[in-house]
Every structure is written in structure tokens, then in C-alpha cells.
C-alpha positions in Angstrom: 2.9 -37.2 -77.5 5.8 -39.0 -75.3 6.4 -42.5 -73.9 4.2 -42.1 -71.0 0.7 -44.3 -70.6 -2.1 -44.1 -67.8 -2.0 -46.9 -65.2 -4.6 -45.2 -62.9 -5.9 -42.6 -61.1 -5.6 -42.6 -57.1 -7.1 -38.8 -55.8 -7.4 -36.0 -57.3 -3.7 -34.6 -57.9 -2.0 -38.5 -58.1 -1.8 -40.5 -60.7 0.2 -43.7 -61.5 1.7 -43.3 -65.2 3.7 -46.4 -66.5 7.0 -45.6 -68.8 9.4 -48.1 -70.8 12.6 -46.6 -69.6 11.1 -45.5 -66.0 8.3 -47.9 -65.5 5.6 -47.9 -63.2 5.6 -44.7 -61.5 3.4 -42.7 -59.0 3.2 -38.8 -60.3 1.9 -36.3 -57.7 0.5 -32.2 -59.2 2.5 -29.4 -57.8 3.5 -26.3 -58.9 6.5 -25.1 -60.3 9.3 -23.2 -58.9 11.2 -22.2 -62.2 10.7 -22.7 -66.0 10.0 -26.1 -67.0 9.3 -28.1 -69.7 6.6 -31.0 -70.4 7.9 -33.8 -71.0 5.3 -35.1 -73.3 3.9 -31.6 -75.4 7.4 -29.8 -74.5 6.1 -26.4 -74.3 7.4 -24.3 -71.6 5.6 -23.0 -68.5 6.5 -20.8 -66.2 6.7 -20.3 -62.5 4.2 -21.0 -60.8 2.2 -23.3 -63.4 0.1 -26.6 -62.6 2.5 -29.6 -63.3 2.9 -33.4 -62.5 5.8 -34.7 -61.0 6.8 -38.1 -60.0 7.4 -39.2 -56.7 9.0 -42.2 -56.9 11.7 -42.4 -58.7 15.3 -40.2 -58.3 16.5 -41.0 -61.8 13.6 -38.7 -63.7 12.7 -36.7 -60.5 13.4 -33.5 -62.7 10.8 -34.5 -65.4 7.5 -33.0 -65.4 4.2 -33.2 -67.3 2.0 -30.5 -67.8 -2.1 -31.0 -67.1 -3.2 -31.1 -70.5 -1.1 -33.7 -71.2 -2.2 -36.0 -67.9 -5.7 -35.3 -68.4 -5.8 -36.1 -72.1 -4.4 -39.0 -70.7 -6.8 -39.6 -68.5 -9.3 -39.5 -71.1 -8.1 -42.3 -73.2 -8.4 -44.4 -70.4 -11.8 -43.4 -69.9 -12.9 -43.6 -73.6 -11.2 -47.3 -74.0 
């Protein structure tokens, strides 16, 4: 999996992901509008799918992570 790491989790939906080339980073779930790819797993998903998205930055706003991947994440931070 990618170059992203789990900072914490605010609400349901929002989570704050740390990067090396972005770094920290407040990513928001939304759904897509067109095909897209995880950044992390790099499958595809289609229109309409569950994806995270970052909300504060302009230089990766196009970069999206798919839920598997966040959650996974999630769990490592849970499990130590």
C-alpha cells in the first residue's frame, strides 16, 4: 500500500492522513462523479463509489483513496 499514514480520526466520514510529499492533510468521504482510481490499492471504481478525498490541499485535490484502504488504515492505528 501507498505513502499515506493515519494521523486521526475526527467524525465519521473525516479523517486526518499525514503524507511525505503532501503532509498533514484533512480527507473528507464523498462519492465519485467519474472513474477513479485509489491512490493507495489503485483499483478502479466507478461512478458513484465511496471514496476519500482531501480537503485541504489544491496540489493532490484530484487524489482519492478508496474505503478499504482508509479503514485498513484505521485499523492499524487501532491495533498499535
Amino acid at each position: 500500500m501507498g505513502r499515506y499514514s493515519l494521523v486521526t480520526v475526527l467524525t465519521d466520514g473525516v479523517v486526518g492522513l499525514s503524507s511525505e510529499e503532501f503532509g498533514r492533510q484533512l480527507w473528507h468521504r464523498c462519492s465519485t462523479r467519474k472513474v477513479q482510481e485509489c491512490e493507495m490499492c489503485h483499483w478502479k471504481f466507478g461512478v458513484g463509489s465511496r471514496m476519500y478525498r482531501p480537503i485541504t490541499n489544491g496540489y493532490n485535490r484530484m487524489q482519492r483513496l478508496c474505503e478499504d484502504c482508509v479503514d485498513r488504515l484505521i485499523v492499524r492505528m487501532v491495533e498499535g
